[in-house]
LUMDRENPA-788515 format. One line per field, with one value per residue (C-alpha): residue number from 1; residue in one letter; chain; x, y, z. Coordinates in pm, 1 decimal, m for minus. Example, Ala and Ser with C-alpha at 12.3 -4.5 7.8 and 13.67 -1.06 7.14 Angstrom:
<ronus>
i: 1, 2
aa: A, S
ch: A, A
X: 1230.0, 1367.0
Y: m450.0, m106.0
Z: 780.0, 714.0
</ronus>
This chain:
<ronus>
i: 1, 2, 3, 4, 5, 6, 7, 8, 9, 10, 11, 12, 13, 14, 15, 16, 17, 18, 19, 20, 21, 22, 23, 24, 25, 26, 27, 28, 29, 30, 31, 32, 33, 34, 35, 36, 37, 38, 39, 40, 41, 42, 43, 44, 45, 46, 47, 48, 49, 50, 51, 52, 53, 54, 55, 56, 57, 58, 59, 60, 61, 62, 63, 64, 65, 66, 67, 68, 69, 70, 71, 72, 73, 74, 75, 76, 77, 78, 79, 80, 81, 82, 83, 84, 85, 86, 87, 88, 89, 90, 91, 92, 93, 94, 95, 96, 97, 98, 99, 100, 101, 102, 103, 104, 105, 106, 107, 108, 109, 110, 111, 112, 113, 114, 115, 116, 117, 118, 119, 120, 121, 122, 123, 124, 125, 126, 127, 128, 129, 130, 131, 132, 133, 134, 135, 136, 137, 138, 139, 140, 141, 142, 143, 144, 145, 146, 147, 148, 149, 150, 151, 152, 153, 154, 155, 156, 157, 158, 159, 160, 161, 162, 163, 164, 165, 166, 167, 168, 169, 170, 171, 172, 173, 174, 175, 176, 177, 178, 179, 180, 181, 182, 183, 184, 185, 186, 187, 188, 189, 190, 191, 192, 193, 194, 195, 196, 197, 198, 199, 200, 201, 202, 203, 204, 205, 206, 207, 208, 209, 210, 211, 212, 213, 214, 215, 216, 217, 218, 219, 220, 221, 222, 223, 224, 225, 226, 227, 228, 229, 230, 231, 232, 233, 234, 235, 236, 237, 238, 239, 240, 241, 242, 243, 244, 245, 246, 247, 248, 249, 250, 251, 252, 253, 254, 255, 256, 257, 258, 259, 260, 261, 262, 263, 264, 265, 266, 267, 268, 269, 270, 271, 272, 273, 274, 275, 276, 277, 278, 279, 280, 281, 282, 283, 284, 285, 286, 287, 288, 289, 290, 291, 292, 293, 294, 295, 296, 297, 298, 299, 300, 301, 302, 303, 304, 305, 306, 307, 308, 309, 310, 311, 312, 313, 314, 315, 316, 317, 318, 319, 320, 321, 322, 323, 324, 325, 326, 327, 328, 329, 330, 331, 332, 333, 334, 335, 336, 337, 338, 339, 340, 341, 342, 343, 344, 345, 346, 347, 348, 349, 350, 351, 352, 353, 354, 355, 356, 357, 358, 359, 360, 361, 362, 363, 364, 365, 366, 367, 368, 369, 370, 371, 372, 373, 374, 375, 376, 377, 378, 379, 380, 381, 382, 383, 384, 385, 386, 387, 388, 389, 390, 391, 392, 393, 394, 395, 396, 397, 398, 399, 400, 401, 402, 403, 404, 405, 406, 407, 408, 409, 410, 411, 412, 413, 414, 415, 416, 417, 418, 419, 420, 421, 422, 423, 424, 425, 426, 427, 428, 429, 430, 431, 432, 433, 434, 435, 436, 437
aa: X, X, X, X, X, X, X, X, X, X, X, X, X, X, X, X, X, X, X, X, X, X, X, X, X, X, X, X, X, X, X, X, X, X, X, X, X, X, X, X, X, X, X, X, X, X, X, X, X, X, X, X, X, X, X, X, X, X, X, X, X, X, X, X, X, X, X, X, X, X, X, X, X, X, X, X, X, X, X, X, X, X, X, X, X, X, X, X, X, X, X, X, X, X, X, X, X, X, X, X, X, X, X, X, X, X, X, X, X, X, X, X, X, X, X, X, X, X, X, X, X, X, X, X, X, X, X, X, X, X, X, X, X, X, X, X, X, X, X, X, X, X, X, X, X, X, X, X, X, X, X, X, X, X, X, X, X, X, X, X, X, X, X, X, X, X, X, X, X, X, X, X, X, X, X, X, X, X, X, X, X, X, X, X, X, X, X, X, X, X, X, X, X, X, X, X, X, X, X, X, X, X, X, X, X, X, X, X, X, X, X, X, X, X, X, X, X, X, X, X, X, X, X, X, X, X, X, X, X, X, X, X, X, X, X, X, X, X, X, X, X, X, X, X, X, X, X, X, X, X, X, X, X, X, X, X, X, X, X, X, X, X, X, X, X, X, X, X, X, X, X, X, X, X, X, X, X, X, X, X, X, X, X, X, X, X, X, X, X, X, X, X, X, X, X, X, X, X, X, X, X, X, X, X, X, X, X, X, X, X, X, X, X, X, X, X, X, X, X, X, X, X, X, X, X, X, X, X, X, X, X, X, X, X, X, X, X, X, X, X, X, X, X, X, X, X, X, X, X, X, X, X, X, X, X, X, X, X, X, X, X, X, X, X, X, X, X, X, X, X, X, X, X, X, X, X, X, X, X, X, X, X, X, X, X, X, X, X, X, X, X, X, X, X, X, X, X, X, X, X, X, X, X, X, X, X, X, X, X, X, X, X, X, X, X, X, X, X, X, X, X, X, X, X, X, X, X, X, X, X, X, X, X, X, X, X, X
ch: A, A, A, A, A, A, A, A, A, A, A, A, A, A, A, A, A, A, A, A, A, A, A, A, A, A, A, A, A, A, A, A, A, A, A, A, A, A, A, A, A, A, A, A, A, A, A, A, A, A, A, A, A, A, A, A, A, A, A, A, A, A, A, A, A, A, A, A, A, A, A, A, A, A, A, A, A, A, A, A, A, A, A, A, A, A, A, A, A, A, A, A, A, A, A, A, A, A, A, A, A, A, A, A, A, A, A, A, A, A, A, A, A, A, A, A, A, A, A, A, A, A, A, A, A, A, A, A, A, A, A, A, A, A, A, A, A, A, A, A, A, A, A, A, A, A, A, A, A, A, A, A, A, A, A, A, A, A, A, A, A, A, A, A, A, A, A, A, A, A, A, A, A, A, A, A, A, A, A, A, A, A, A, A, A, A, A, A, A, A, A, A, A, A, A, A, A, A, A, A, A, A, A, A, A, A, A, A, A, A, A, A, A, A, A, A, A, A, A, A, A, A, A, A, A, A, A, A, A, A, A, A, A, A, A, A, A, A, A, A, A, A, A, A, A, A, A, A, A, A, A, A, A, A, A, A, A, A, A, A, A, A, A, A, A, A, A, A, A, A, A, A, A, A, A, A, A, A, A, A, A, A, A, A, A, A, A, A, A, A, A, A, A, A, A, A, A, A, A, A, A, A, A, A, A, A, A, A, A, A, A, A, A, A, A, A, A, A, A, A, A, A, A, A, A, A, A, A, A, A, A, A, A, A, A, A, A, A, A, A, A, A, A, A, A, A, A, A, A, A, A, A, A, A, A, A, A, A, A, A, A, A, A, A, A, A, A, A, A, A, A, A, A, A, A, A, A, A, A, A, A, A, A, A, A, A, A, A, A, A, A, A, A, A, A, A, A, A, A, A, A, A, A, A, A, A, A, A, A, A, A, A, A, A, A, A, A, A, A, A, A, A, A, A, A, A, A, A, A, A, A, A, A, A, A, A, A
X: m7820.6, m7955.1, m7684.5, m7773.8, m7668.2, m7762.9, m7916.3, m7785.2, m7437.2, m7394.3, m7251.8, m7276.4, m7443.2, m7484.7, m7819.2, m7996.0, m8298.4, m8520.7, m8430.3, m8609.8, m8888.9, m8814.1, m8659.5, m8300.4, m8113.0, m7760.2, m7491.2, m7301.6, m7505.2, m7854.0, m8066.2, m8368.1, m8395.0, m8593.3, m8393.1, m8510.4, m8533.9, m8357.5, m8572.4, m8777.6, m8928.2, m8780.9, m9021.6, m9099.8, m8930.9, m9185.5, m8930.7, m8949.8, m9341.5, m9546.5, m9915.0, m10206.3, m10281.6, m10656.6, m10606.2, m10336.3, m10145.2, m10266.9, m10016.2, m9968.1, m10131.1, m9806.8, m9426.3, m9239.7, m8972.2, m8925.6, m8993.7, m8676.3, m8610.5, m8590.7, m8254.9, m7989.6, m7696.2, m7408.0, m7303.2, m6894.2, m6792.6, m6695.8, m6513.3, m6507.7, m6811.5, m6773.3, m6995.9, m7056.6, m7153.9, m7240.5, m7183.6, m7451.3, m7278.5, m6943.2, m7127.0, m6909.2, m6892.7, m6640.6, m6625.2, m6500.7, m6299.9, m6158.4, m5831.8, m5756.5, m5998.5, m6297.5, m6286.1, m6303.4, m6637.6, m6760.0, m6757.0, m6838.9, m7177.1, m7260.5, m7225.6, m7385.7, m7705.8, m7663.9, m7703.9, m8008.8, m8157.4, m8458.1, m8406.3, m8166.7, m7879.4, m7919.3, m7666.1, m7598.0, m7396.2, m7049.6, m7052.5, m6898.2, m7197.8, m7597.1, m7778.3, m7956.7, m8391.3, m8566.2, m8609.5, m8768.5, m9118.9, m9391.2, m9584.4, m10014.6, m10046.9, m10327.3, m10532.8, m10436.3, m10774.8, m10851.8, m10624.3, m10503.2, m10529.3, m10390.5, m10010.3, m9859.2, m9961.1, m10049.2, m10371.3, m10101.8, m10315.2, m10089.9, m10229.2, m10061.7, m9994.6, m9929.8, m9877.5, m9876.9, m10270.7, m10309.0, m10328.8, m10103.0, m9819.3, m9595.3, m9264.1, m9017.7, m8853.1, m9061.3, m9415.6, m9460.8, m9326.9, m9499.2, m9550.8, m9663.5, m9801.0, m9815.5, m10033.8, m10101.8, m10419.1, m10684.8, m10797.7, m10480.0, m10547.2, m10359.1, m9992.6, m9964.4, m9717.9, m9396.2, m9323.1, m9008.8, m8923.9, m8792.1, m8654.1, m8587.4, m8255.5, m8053.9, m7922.4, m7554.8, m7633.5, m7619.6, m7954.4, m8294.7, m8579.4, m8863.5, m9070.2, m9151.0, m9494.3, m9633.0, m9552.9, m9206.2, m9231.2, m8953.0, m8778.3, m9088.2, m9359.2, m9122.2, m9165.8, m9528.4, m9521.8, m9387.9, m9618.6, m9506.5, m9619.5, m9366.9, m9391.5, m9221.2, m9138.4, m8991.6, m8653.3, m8681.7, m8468.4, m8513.6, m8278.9, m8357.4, m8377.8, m8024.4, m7652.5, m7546.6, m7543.9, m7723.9, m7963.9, m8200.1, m7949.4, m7802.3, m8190.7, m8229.6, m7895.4, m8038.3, m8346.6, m8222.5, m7962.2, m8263.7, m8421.7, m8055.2, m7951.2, m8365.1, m8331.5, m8616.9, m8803.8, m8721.5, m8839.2, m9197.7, m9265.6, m9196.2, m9346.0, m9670.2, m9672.9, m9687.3, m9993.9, m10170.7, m10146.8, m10255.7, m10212.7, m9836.0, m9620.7, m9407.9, m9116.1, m9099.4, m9047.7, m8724.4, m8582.2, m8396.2, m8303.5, m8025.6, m7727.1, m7786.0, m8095.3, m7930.3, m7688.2, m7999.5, m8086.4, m7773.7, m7777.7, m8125.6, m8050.0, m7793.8, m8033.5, m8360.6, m8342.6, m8712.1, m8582.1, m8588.7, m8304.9, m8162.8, m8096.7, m7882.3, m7759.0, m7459.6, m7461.4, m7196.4, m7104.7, m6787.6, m6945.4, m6654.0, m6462.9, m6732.0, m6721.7, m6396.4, m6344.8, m6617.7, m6518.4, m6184.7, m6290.8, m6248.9, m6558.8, m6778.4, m6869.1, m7061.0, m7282.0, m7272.2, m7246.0, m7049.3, m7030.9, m6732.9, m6832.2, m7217.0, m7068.5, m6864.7, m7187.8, m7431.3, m7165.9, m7261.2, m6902.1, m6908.0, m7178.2, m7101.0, m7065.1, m7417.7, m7568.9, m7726.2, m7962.2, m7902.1, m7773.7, m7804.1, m7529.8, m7569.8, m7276.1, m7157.0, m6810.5, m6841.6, m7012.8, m6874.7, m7024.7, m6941.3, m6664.3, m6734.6, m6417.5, m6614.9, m6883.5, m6689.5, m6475.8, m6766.3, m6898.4, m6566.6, m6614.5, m6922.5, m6835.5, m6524.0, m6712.3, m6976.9, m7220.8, m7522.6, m7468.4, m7509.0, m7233.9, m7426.5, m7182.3, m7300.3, m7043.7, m7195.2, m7469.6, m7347.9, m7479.6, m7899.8, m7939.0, m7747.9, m7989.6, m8266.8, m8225.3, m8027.9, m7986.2, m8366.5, m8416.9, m8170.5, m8252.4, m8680.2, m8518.0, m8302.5, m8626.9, m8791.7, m8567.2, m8616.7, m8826.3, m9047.3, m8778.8, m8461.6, m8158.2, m7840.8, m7598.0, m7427.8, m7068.9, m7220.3, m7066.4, m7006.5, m7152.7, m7117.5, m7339.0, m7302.7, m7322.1, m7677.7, m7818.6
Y: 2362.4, 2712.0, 2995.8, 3286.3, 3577.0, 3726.1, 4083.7, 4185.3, 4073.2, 3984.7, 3570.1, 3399.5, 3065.4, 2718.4, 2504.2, 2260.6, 2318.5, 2187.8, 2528.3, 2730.4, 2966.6, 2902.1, 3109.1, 3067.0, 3261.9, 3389.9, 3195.0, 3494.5, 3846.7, 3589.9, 3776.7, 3598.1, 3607.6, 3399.0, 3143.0, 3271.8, 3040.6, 3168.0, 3415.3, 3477.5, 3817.3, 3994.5, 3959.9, 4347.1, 4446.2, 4437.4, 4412.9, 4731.4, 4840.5, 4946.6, 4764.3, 4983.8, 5192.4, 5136.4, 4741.9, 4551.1, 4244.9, 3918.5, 3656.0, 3331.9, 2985.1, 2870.4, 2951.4, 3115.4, 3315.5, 3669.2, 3742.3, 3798.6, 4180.2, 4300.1, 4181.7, 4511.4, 4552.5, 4676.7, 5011.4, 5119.4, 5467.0, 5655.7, 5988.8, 6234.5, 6061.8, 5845.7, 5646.9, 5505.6, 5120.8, 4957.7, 4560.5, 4466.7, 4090.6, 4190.8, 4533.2, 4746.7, 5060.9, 5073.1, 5482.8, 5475.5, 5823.4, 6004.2, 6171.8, 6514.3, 6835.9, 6651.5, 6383.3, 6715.7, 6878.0, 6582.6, 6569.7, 6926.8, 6839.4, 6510.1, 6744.7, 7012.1, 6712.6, 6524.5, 6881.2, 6901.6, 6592.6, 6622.9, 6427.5, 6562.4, 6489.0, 6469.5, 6447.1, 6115.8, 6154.0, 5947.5, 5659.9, 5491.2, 5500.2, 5363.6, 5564.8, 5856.8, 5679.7, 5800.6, 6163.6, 6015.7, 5989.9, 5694.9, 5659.6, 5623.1, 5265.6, 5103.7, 4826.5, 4442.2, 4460.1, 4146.1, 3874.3, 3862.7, 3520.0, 3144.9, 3072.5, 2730.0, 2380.0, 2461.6, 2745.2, 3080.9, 3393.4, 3666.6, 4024.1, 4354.8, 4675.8, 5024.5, 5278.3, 5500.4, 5486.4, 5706.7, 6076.6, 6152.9, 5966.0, 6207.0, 6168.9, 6091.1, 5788.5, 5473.1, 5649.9, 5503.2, 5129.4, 4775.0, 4518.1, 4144.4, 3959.6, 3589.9, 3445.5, 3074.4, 2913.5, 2892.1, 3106.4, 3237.7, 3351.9, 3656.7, 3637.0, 3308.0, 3351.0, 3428.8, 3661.4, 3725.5, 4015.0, 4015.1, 4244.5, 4188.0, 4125.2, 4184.1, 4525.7, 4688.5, 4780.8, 5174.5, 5131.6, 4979.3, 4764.4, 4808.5, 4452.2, 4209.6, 4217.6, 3969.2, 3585.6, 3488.2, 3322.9, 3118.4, 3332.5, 3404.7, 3116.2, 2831.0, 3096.7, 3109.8, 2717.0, 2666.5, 2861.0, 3199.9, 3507.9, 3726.6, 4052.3, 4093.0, 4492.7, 4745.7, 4966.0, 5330.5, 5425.8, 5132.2, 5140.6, 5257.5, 4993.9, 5121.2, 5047.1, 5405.6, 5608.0, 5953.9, 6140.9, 5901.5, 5660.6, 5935.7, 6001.4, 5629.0, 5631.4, 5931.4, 5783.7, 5457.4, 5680.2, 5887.5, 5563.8, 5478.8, 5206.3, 5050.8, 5040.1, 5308.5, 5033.0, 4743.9, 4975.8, 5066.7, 4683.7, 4585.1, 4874.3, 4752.7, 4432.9, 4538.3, 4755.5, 4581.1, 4182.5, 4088.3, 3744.5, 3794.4, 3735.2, 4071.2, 3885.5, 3622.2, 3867.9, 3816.0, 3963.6, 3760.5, 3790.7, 3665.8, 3827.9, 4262.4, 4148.1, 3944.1, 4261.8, 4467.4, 4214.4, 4230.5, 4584.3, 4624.9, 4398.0, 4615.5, 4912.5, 4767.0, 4610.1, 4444.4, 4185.4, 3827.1, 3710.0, 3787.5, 3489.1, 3602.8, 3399.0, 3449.4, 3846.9, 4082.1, 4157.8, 4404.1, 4628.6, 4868.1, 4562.9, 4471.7, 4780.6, 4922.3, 4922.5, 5146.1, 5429.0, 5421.6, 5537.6, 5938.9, 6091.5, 5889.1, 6124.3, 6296.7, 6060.2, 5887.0, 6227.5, 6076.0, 5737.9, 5645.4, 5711.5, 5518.1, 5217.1, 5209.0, 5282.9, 5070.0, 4781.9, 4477.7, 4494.1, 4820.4, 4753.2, 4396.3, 4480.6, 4630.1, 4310.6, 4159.5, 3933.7, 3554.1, 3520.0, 3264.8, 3267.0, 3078.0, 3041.3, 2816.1, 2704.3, 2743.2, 3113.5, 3244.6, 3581.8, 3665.4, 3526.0, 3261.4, 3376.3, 3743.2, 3545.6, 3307.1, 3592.3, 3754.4, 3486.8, 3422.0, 3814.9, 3781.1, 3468.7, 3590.6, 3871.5, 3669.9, 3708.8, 3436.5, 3343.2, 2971.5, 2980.7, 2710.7, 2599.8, 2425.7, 2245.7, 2328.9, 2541.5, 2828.0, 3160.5, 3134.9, 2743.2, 2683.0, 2923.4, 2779.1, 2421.1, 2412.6, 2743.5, 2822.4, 2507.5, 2459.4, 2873.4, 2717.4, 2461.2, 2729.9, 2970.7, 2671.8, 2704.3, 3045.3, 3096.7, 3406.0, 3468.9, 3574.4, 3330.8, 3478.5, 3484.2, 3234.2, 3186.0, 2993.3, 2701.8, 2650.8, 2339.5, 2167.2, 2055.3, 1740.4, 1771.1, 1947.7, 1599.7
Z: m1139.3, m1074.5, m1040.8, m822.4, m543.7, m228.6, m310.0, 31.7, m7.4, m339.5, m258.8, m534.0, m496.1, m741.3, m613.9, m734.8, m929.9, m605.6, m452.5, m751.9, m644.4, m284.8, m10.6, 159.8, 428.7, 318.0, 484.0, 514.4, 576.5, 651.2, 438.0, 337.4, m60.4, m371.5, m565.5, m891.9, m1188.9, m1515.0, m1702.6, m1354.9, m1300.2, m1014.6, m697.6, m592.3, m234.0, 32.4, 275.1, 421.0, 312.7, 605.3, 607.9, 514.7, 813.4, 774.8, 797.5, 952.1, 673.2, 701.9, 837.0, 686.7, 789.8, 826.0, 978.1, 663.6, 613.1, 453.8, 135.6, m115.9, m195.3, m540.7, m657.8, m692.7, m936.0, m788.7, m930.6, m1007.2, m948.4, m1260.9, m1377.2, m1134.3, m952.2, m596.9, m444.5, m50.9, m20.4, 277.4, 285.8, 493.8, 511.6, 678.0, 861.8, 635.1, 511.8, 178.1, 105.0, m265.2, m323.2, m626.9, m545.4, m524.8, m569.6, m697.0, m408.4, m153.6, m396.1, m323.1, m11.8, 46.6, m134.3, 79.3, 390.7, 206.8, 139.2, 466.0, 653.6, 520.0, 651.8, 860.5, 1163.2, 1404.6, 1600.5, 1983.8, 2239.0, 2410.6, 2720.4, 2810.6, 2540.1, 2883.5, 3033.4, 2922.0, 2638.5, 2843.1, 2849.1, 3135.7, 2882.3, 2604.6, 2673.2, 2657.5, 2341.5, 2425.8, 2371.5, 2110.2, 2283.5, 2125.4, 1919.4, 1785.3, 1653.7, 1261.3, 1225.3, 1345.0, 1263.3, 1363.3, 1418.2, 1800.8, 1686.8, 1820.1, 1753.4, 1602.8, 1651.4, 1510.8, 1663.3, 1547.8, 1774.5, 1504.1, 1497.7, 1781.3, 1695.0, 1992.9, 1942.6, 1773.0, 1575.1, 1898.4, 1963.2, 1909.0, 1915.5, 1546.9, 1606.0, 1505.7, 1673.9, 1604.0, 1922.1, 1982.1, 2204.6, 2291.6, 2227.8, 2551.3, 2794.1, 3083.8, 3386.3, 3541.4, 3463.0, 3406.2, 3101.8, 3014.8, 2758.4, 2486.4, 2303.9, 2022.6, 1762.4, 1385.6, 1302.2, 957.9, 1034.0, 1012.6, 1374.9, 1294.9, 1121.1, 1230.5, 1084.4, 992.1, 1010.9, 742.3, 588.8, 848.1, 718.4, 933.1, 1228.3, 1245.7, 1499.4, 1717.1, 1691.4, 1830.2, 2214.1, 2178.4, 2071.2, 2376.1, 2556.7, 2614.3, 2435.8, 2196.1, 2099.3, 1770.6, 1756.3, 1525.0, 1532.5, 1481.6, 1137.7, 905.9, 635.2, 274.8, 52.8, m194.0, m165.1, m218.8, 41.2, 68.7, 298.6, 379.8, 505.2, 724.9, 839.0, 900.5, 1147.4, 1340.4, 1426.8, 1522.5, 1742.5, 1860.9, 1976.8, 2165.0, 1924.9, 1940.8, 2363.9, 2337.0, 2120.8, 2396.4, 2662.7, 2502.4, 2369.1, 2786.1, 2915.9, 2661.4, 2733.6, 3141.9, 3070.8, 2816.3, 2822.0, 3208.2, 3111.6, 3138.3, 3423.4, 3504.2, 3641.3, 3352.2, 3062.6, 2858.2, 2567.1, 2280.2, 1920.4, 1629.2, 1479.5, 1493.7, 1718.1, 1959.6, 1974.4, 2089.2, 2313.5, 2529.8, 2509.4, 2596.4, 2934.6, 3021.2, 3004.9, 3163.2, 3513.8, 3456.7, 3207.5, 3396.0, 3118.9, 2799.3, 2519.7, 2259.1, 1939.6, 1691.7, 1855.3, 1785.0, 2123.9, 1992.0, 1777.5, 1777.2, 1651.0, 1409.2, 1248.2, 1259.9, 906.7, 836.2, 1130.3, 1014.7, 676.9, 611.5, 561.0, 706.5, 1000.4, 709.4, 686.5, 1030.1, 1264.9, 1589.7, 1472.7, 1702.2, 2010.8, 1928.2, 1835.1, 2165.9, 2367.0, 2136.3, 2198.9, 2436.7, 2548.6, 2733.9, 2937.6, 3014.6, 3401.9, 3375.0, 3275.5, 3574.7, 3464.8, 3368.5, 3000.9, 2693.1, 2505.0, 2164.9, 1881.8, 1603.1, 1576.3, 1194.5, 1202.4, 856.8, 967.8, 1332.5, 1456.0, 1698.4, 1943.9, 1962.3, 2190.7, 2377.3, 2497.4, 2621.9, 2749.7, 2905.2, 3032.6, 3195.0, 3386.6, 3519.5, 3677.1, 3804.4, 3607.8, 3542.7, 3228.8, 3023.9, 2656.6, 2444.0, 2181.3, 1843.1, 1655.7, 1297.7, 1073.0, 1030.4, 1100.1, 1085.4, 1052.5, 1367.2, 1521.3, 1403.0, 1462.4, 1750.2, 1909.7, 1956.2, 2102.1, 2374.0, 2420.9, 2512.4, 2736.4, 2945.9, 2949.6, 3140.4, 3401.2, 3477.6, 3765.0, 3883.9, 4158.8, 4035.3, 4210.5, 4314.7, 4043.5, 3971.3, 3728.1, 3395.7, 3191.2, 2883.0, 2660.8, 2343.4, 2090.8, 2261.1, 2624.5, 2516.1, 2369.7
</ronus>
């Protein structure tokens, strides 16, 4: 029996000895991380490295999964000293204060640091209304080049993008994103294909992500398997890989607020795929994604009328809600500046009116980390107001297997319904794990 933890969340977990040297998802904060054997050397974090600039990473022959971070230890505050955690599992922010005179120096010197901080703070309009886009400019865009290599059973070609290879892409919203590109094996004619986006997930959804270093597939190939491309794209303000909180985590929430909560991402990985990949089929393009990703993705349909359909699985469609423990915390405007009001626009729930393409809705009964009501209520939401949109219930697997064995499925099924033409909207309905067989 092999006795280990989470580095994101810190569960403890007791496996058997089959498990050692591989990689598991957290049932709790799904975090990908290595089941080290006693005695192991930590693996280093390449979690958030960037591939060489001069050469893109080399993908895997096979679907994997992400490589384990560097395991952390969790640090207590002391003396007169405080620290900020974030609890990436529950999307909380615990702000751990002394009392009295030293708890205000403190936080007179986190402003004092978090003023500092390079990237700054724009305005963003009502939070009742979309994230202001149509100012942020278009990044030049790099052609696909040639492919990295063969991933899957089926011969997909994966190819990697970085806009940040052209000169004249500067430092505003998504000019310096990534992108991964899946394309099915054989020749297609003109748009012929449908396409998915899709964004990483594992964030606290006031950060972004950076991607992995090139071998997981397991939320992309099963699309291009089925004959669709994906385009696997980055999030402006990837976190920095600590608990405690200081000025780079602060930098890493502006730029993923700069980028309106990653819909600046969504919008540049569509608006590349229309200018760049012929072989796709402008009114079949979708987004999707799981957990913080499947959050984008409803939030990115709200905010870009050219999406055919949105799939979502185990989303947070509340994110007020989600992280209400966090905003209520004093202080924390220090290192979030205007945190309330961007978690009420970032949320799916504010724009669910503005949502007016059809919708996948994908949760697990037994989700130990969103709460399975949160979806069927919206769900629930967007039928009532006649709204297009399928609730696909699983009875079991938690937060990622679910997902993975049921949810991306029945989601590759639904996307063969959709047709070039959109139909007239239509109330959706709600099914079990078994009405699906």
């Amino acid at each position: 029996m092999i006795q280990t933890q989470c580095d994101g969340c810190f569960r403890e977990y007791k496996l058997d000895d089959k498990y050692a040297g591989k990689t598991i998802r957290c049932k709790d904060c799904g975090k990908p991380f290595k089941v080290e054997t006693p005695g192991a050397a930590l693996v280093e974090d390449v979690f958030d490295e960037a591939p060489a600039r001069s050469k893109a990473p080399a993908p895997r022959a096979t679907s994997g999964r992400k490589p384990a971070g560097k395991a952390k230890k969790q640090t207590a505050s002391s003396g007169s000293k405080a620290w900020i955690w974030v609890l990436v599992g529950g999307g909380a922010l615990v702000v751990l204060l002394v009392c009295g005179g030293g708890a205000i120096a403190f936080l007179s010197g986190v402003r004092k640091a978090f003023e500092t901080a390079s990237t700054p703070d724009v305005p963003l309009g009502d939070p009742d209304q979309l994230f202001p886009i149509a100012d942020v400019p278009t990044p030049e865009f790099p052609s696909l080049g040639a492919p990295m290599g063969v991933v899957g059973m089926s011969g997909v070609q994966v190819y990697y993008v970085d806009f940040g290879l052209i000169p004249a892409n500067s430092d505003e919203p998504g000019m310096r994103m990534k992108m991964r590109v899946y394309v099915p094996p054989g020749e297609h004619a003109a748009q012929s294909l449908g396409c998915v986006l899709v964004a990483p997930a594992g964030t606290i959804l006031l950060t972004g992500n950076d991607m992995d270093n090139g071998d997981y597939h397991d939320e992309t190939l099963p699309y291009a398997e089925a004959g669709m491309v994906v385009v696997f794209y980055s999030l402006d303000g990837g976190a920095p890989d600590t608990e405690t909180i200081d000025e780079r985590f602060r930098d890493a929430y502006l730029r993923f607020r700069r980028a309106r909560a990653g819909v600046i991402n969504g919008r540049n990985a569509l608006d590349y795929v229309l200018k760049t990949l012929p072989q796709v089929d402008p009114q079949r393009i979708f987004s999707a994604g799981h957990s913080s990703a499947a959050t984008h993705s409803l939030l990115l349909a709200a905010h870009e009328p050219r999406l055919r359909g949105c799939l979502a699985y185990a989303p947070a469609t509340d994110v007020e809600e989600r992280l209400k423990e966090m905003t209520d915390q004093p202080g924390v405007s220090f290192v979030f500046p205007g945190v309330e009001d961007f978690v009420h626009q970032s949320s799916p729930k504010t724009h669910a009116a503005r949502i007016n393409c059809p919708v996948f809705l994908f949760h697990a009964r037994d989700d130990s980390n969103e709460p399975f009501e949160t979806t069927e209520a919206f769900a629930g939401l967007l039928q009532s107001s006649g709204k297009n949109c399928t609730f696909s219930i699983a009875e079991s697997g938690d937060h990622y297997n679910s997902m993975i064995e049921e949810g991306i499925p029945r989601g590759i099924e639904w996307l063969s319904t959709m047709q070039p033409a959109a139909p007239a909207q239509e109330a959706g309905t709600a099914e079990t794990s078994d009405a699906a067989e």
